[in-house]
LUMROBA-110372 format. One line per field, with one value per residue (C-alpha): residue number from 0; residue in one letter; x, y, z. Coordinates in Angstrom, 3 decimals. Layout:
resi NUM  ...
resn A  ...
xx X  ...
yy Y  ...
zz Z  ...
This chain:
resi 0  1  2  3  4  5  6  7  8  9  10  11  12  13  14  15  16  17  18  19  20  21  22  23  24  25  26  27  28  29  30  31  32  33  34  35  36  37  38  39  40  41  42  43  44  45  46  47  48  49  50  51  52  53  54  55  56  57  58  59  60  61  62  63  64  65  66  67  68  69  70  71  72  73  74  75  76  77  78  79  80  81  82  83  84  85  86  87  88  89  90  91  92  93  94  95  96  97  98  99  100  101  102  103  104  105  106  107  108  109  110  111  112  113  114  115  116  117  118  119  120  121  122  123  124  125  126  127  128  129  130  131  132  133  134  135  136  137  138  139  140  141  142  143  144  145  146  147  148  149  150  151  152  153  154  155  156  157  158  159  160  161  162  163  164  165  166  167  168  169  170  171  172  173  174  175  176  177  178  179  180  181  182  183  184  185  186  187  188  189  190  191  192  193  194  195  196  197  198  199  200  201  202  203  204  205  206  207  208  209  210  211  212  213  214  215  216  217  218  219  220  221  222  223  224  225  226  227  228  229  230  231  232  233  234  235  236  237  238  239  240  241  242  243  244  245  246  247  248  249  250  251  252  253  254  255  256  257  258  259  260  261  262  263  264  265  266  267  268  269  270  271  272  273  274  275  276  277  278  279  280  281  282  283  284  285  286  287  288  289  290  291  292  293  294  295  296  297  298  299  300  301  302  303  304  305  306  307  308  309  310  311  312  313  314  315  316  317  318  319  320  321  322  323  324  325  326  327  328  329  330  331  332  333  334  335  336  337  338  339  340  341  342  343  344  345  346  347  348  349  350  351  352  353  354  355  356  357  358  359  360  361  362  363  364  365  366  367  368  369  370  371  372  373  374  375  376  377  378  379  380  381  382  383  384  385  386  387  388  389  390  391  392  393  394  395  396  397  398  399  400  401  402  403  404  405  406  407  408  409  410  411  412  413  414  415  416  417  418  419  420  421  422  423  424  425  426  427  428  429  430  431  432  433  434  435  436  437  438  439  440  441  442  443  444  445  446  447  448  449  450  451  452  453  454  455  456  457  458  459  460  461  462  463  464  465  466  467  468  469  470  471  472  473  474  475  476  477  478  479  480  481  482  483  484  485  486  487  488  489  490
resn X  X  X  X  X  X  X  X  X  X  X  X  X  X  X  X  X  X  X  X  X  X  X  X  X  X  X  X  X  X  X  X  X  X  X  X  X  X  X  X  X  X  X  X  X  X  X  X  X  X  X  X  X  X  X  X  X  X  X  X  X  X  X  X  X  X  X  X  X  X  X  X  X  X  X  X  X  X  X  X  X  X  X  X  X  X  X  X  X  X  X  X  X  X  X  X  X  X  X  X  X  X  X  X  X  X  X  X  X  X  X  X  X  X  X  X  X  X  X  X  X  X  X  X  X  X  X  X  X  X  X  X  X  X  X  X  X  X  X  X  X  X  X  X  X  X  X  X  X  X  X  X  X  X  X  X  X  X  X  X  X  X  X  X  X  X  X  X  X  X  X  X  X  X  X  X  X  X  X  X  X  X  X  X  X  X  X  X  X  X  X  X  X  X  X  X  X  X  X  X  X  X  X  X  X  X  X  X  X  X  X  X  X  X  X  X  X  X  X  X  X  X  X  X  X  X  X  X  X  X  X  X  X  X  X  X  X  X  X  X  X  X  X  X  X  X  X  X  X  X  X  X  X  X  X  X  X  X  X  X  X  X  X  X  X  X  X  X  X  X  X  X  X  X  X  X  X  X  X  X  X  X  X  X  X  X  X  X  X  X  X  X  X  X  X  X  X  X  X  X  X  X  X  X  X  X  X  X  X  X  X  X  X  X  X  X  X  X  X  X  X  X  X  X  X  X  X  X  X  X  X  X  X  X  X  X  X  X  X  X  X  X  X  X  X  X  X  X  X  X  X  X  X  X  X  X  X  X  X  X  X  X  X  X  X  X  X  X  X  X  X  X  X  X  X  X  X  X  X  X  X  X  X  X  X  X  X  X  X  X  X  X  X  X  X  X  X  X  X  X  X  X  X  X  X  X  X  X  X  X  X  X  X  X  X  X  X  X  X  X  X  X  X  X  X  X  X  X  X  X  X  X  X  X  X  X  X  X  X  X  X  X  X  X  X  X  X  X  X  X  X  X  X  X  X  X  X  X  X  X  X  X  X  X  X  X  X  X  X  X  X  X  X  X  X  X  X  X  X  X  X  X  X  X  X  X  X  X  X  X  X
xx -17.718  -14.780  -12.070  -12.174  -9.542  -7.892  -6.845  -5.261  -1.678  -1.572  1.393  0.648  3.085  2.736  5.009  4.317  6.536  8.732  9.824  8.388  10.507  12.486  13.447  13.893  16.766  16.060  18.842  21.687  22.252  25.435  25.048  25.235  26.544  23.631  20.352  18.874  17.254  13.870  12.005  9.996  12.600  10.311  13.055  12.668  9.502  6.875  3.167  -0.172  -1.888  -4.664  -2.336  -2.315  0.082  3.481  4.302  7.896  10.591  14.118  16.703  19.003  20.677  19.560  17.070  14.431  14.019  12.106  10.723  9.914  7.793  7.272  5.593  6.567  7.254  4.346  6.046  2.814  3.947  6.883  6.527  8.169  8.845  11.010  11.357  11.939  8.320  7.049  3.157  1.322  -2.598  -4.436  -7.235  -4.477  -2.160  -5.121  -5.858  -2.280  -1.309  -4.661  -3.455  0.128  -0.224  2.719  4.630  7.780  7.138  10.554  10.919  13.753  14.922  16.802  18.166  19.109  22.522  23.273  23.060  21.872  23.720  21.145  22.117  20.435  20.241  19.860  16.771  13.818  12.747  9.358  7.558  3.451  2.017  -1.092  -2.220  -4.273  -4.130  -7.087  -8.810  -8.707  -6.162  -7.247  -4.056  -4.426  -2.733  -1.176  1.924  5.218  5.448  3.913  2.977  -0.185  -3.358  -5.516  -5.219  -5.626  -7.897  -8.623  -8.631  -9.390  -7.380  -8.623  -5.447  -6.552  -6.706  -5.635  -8.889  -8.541  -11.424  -11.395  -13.849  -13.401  -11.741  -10.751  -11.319  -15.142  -14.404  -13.540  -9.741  -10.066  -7.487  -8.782  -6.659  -7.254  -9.447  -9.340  -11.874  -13.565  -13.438  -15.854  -18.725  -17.803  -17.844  -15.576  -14.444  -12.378  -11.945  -12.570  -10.711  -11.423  -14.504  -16.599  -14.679  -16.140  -16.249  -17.824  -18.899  -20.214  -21.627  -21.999  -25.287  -25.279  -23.141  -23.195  -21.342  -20.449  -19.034  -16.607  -14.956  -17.385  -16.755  -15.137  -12.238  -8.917  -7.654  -10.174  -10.325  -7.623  -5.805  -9.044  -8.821  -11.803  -12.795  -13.385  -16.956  -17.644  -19.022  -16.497  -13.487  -10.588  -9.036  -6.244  -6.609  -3.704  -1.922  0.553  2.705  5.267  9.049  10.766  14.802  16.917  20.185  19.582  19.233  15.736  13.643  10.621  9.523  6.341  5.831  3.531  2.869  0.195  -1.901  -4.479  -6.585  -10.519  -13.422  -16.308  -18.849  -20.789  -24.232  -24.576  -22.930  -20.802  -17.563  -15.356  -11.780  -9.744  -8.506  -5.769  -3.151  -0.404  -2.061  -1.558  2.031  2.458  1.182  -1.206  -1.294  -1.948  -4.210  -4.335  -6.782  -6.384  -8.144  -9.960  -10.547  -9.251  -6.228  -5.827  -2.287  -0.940  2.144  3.236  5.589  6.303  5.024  7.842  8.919  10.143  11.908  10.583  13.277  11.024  14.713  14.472  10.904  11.000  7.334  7.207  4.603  1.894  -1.053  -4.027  -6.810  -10.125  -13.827  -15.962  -19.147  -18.341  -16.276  -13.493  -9.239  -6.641  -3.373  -1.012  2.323  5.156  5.569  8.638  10.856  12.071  12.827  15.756  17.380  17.069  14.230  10.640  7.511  4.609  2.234  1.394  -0.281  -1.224  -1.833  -5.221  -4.440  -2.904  0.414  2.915  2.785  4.680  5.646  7.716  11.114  12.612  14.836  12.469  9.152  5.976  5.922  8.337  7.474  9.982  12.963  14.846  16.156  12.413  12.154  9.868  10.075  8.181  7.179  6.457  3.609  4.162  7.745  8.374  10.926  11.582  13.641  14.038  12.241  14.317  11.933  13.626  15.437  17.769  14.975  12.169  9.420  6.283  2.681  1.634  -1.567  -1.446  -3.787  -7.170  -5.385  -1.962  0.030  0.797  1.900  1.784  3.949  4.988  8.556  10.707  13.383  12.952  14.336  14.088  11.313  8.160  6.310  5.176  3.662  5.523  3.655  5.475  4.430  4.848  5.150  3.837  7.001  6.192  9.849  8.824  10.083  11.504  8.687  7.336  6.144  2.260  1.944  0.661  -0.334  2.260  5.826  6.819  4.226  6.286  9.208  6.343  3.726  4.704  2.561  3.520  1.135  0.537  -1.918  -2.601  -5.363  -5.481  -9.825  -11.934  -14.398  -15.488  -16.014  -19.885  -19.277  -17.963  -17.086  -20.887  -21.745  -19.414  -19.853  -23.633  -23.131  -20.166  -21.792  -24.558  -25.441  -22.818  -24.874  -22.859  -21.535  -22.296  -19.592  -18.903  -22.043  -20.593  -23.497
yy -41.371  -39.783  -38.229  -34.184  -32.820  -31.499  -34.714  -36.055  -35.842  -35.361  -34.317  -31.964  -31.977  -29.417  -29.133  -25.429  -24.821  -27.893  -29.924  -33.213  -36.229  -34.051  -36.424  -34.368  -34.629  -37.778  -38.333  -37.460  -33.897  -31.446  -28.581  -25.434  -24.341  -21.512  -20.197  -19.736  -16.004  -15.626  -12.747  -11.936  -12.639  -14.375  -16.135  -15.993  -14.333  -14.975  -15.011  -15.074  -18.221  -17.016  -14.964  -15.495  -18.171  -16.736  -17.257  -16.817  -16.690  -18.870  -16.085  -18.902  -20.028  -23.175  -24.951  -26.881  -25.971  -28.217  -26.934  -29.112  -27.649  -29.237  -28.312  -30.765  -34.056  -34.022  -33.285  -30.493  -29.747  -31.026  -28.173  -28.183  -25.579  -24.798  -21.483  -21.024  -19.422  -21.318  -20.573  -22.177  -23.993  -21.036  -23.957  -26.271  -23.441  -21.863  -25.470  -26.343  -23.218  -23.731  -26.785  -26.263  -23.040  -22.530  -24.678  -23.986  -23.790  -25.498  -24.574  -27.060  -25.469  -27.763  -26.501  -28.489  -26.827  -29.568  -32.307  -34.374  -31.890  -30.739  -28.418  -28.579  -24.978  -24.369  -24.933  -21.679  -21.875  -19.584  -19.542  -19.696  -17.753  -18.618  -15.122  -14.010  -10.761  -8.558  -10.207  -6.454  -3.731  -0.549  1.165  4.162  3.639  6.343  7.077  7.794  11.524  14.483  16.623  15.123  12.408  11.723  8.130  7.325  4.898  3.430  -0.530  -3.054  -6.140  -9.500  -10.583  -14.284  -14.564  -12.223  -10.316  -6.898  -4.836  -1.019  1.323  4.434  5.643  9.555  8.455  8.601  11.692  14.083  13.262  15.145  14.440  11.044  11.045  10.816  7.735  6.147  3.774  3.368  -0.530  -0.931  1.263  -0.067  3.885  5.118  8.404  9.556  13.670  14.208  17.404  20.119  20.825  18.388  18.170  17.243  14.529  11.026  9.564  5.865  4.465  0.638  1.335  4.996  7.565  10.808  13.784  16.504  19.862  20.626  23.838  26.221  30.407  30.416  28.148  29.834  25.768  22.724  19.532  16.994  13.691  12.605  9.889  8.632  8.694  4.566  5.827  6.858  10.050  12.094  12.764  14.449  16.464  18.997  22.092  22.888  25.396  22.630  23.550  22.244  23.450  21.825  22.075  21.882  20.982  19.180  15.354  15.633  17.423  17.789  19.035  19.137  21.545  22.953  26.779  26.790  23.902  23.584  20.713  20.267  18.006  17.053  15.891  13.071  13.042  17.162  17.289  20.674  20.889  23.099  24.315  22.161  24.787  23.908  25.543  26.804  26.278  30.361  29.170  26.495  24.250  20.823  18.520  14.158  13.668  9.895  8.682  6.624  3.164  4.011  7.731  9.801  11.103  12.872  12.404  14.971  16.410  19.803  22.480  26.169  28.563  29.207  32.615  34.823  34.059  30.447  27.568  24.666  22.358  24.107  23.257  20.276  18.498  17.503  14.384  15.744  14.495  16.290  14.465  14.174  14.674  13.153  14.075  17.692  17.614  19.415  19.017  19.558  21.175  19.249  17.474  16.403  12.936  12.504  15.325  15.249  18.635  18.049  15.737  18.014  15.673  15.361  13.064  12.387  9.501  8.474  5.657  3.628  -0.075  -1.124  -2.085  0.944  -0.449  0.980  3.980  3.852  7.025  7.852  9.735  12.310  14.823  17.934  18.374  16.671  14.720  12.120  10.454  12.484  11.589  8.734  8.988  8.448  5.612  3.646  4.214  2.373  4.585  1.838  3.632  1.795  3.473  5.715  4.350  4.714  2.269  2.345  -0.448  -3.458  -3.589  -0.571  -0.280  2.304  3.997  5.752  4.056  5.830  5.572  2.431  0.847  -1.868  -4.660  -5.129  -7.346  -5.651  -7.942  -7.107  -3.795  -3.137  -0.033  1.299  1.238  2.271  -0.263  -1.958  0.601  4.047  5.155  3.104  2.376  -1.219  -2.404  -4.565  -6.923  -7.392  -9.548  -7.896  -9.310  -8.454  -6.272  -4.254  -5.648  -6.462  -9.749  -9.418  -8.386  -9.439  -7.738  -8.161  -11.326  -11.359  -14.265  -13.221  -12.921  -10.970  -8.594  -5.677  -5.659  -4.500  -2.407  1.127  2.955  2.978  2.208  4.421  4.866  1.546  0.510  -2.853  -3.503  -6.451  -4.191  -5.207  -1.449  -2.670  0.723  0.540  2.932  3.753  3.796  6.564  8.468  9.026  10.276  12.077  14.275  15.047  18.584  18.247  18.852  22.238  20.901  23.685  25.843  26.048  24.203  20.989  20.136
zz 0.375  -0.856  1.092  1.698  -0.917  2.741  3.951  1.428  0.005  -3.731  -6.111  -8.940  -11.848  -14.470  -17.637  -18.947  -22.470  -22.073  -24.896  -25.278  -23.927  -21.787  -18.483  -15.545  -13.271  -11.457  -8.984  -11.786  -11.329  -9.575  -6.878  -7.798  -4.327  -4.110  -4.158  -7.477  -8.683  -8.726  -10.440  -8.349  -5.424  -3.462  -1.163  2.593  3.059  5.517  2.893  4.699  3.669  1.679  -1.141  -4.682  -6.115  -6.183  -9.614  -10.534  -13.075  -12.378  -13.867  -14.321  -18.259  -19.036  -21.670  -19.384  -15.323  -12.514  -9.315  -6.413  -4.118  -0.728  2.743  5.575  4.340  1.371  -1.758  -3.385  -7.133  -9.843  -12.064  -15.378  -17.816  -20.737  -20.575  -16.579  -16.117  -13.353  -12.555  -9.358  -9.763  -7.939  -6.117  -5.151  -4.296  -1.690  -0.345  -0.140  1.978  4.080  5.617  5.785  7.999  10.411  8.340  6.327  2.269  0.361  -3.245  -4.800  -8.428  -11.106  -14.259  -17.152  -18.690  -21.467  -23.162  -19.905  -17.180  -14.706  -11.593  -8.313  -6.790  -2.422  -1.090  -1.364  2.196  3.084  6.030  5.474  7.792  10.043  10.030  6.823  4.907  4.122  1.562  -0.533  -1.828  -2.926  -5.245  -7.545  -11.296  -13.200  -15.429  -13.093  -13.944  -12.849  -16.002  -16.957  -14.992  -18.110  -17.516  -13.669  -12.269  -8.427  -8.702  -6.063  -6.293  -4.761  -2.867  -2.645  -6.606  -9.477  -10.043  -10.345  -11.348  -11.771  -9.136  -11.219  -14.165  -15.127  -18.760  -18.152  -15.623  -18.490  -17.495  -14.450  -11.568  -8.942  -5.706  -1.797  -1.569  2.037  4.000  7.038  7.273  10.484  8.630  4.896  3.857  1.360  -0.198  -2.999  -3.752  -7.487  -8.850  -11.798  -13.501  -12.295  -8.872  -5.526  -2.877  -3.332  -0.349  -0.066  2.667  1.455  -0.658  -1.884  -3.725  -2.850  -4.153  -1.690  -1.813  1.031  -0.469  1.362  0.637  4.025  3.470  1.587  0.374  -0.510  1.867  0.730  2.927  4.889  7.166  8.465  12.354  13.438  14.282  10.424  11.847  11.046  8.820  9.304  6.121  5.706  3.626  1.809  -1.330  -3.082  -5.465  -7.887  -8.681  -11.471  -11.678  -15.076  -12.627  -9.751  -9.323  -8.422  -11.237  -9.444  -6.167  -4.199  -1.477  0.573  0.946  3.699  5.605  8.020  9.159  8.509  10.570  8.448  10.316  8.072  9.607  9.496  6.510  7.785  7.524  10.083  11.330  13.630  15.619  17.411  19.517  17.762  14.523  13.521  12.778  11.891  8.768  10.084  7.449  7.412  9.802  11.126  14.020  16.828  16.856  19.506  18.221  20.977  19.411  15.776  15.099  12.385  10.985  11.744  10.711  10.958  8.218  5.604  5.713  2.153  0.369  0.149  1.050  0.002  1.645  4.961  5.962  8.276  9.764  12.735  14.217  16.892  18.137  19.852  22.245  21.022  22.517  20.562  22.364  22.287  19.250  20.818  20.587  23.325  22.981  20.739  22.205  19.948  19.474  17.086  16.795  13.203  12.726  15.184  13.173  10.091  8.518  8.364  9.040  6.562  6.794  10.326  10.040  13.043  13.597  14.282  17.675  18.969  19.522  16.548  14.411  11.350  8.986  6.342  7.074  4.452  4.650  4.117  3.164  3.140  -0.353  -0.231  -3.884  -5.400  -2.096  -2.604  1.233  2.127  4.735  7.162  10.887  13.667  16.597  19.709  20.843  24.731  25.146  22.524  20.846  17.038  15.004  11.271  9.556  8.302  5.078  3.569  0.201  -1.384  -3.193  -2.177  0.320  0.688  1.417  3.758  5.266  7.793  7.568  9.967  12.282  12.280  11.147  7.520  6.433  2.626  1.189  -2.153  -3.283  -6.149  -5.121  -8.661  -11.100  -9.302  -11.004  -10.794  -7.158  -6.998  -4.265  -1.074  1.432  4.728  7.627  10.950  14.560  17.917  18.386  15.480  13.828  9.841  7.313  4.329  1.912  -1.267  -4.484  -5.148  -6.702  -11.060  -12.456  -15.291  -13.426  -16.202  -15.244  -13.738  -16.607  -19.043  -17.089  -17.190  -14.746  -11.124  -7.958  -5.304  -2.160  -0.873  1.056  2.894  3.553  4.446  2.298  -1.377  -2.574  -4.687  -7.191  -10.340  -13.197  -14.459  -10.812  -10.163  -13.542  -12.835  -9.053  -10.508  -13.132  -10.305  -8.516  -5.742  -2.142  -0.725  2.897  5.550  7.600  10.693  12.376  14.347  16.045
């Protein structure tokens, strides 16, 4: 019988562009005294063990490179290349990572400089995690700026491989603007809020579409940012009037604000859809809403009402939560948990990890968009003492919106750390004490992926859900009669 491909030790060499009868370095090569650049930089990261290859570029002059890459004391791949584009086997990649989990991965780059001259660069050292990733990532697509969305599409990417395949498309939705998807991974439901003329709510719960109507006569704002309840019997929205201000002289050009805010419970099996009237809420603007796991809290973010004449830079949110019955569908009185107003700044995306321990949001200095705020940050709210720290995963460029993974231990953000401009998204491994690795760009099978894609990422969703719609699916329940929710009636 022959041995299970697990148990035994095999080296895979792989010569990708290299000219023919090019030696490799042997044992003749110098130091270079450093670690060589990688594009992606994936050096000293922690990976899950079931991601995609991390295929790489070595950013280093030189006219033939070799990478050893080892795990333990079994040497996996010699990997060749001619042009310093290294790619991984996907199958022996996955089985490779399977069986060296806990272990440390060792990435050994030479590069040939002359006429027989071959430097040997420091050690890559990663650490391959035992402690897998959702096996899906929901991302919306769409050009960087803000003046037009005919070309947006939702996409879920298969983490463990490079398939990508697109859930819906605004080129088959009469270019109408796609946003607000979000899941309910115990239930498999999903939504995504269509806008203009043929705009509505699609709901799935695993087997149907269904478009719904939440804008009832009685509300002033639609329902926008839901977040579903971990039953999957309700969901949480805010209503709000967003607007944009452009400037010809500041840094910034654009700026996203909110004039007015309120939040919304939808209550799935009813289909009605009513205020979440909270104390307080007469003055101030609720917007975000995030659940609890155990969904006894809606956490939210909170501000006063701006007063005339409008300073959008003065209007600073606040993170509160409110206690939740579910059984009689009623709210207590909110408490402040982060006080960001004090500081001058403000809170948008709570977003807590599925075991109830951390709470991570994004810190800006006004407002309640941060895309546009290059100051925006990552906190970590301890949800055991109350203590906030700022994230070690940050850049000097905007981080945003963030979703942690089913078990907790991954966090995946978008950042414009590359060139200012574009999100991309970041993968970070993060430990019981809610402290974060270095993290890593979303592997391509191309590394030369990002330098030439031109549209930017943003809402990610980590799921252990395979979303089973696809672009005709969602054009026929889109173009439907959209069922009218009712107002008002909880029960």
């Amino acid at each position: 019988m022959a041995k299970s491909l697990k148990y035994t030790s095999f080296i895979i060499i792989l010569f990708t562009c290299l000219p023919s009868c090019t030696p490799g370095p042997g044992t003749s090569f110098s130091d270079a005294g450093r670690g060589p650049v990688l594009d992606p930089d994936y050096t000293g990261i922690t990976i899950p063990f079931n991601i995609a290859p991390l295929n790489f570029i070595v950013r280093e002059k030189g006219t033939a490179y070799e990478v050893k890459i080892t795990a333990g004391s079994e040497t996996l791949y010699e990997i060749r290349s001619g042009s310093g584009i290294i790619r991984i086997p996907e199958r022996a990649w996955k089985n490779t990572l399977a069986k060296h989990k806990g272990e440390l991965l060792n990435m050994e780059v030479f590069v040939k400089e002359g006429k027989g001259k071959w430097l040997r660069y420091a050690t890559v050292t990663d650490t391959i995690s035992g402690d897998p990733i959702d096996k899906y990532l929901t991302y919306r697509i769409l050009y960087p700026g803000y003046e037009s969305w005919k070309e947006i599409s939702i996409r879920q990417r298969d983490l463990e491989s490079f398939r990508e395949r697109p859930l819906i498309e605004n080129s088959i939705a009469d270019q109408n603007c796609i946003n607000c998807h979000s899941f309910n991974d115990r239930t498999g439901s999903f939504l995504v809020h269509i806008r203009g003329s043929l705009g509505g709510t699609l709901f799935y719960d695993g087997k149907t579409l269904q478009k719904i109507n939440l804008k009832t006569k009685e509300m002033k704002n639609g329902a926008v940012y839901p977040r579903w309840h971990p039953s999957g019997k309700f969901v949480a929205f805010s209503s709000n009037r967003i607007i944009q201000q452009f400037h010809s002289a500041l840094p910034k050009k654009v700026e996203v604000s909110d004039l007015e805010s309120s939040l919304m419970l939808y209550n799935v099996g009813g289909n009605s859809i009513s205020d979440i009237d909270l104390t307080g809420s007469g003055e101030s603007m609720d917007t975000y809403p995030e659940w609890s796991p155990d969904g006894k809290w809606l956490y939210f973010c909170r501000a006063k009402k701006p007063g005339i004449p409008f300073e959008y830079n003065k209007v600073h949110y606040d993170l509160y939560r409110a206690s939740f019955d579910s059984s009689r569908l009623e709210f207590g009185i909110p408490e402040m948990v982060y006080n960001a107003s004090g500081a001058e700044k403000s809170v948008s995306f709570p977003r807590l990890s599925p075991d109830g321990r951390h709470l991570v949001f994004t810190l800006h200095n006004y407002g309640v968009f941060p895309v546009w705020h290059r100051e925006a940050d990552l906190y970590s709210l301890d949800l055991s003492t109350m203590n906030t720290t700022k994230m070690t995963l940050n850049s000097d460029f905007t981080e945003s919106y963030h979703s942690w993974s089913s078990d907790s231990k991954w966090l995946v953000f978008s950042s414009k750390r590359l060139d200012g401009l574009t999100a991309r998204l970041f993968i970070a491994h993060i430990d019981s004490g809610g402290n974060s690795g270095k993290p890593f760009i979303l592997p391509q099978h191309d590394p030369r992926f990002y330098s030439r894609f031109i549209k930017t990422y943003n809402l990610p969703e980590l799921s252990v859900t395979r979303i089973g719609i696809n672009p005709g699916k969602f054009r026929k329940a889109m173009v439907s009669r959209a069922l009218p929710a009712l107002w008002g009636n909880k029960n």
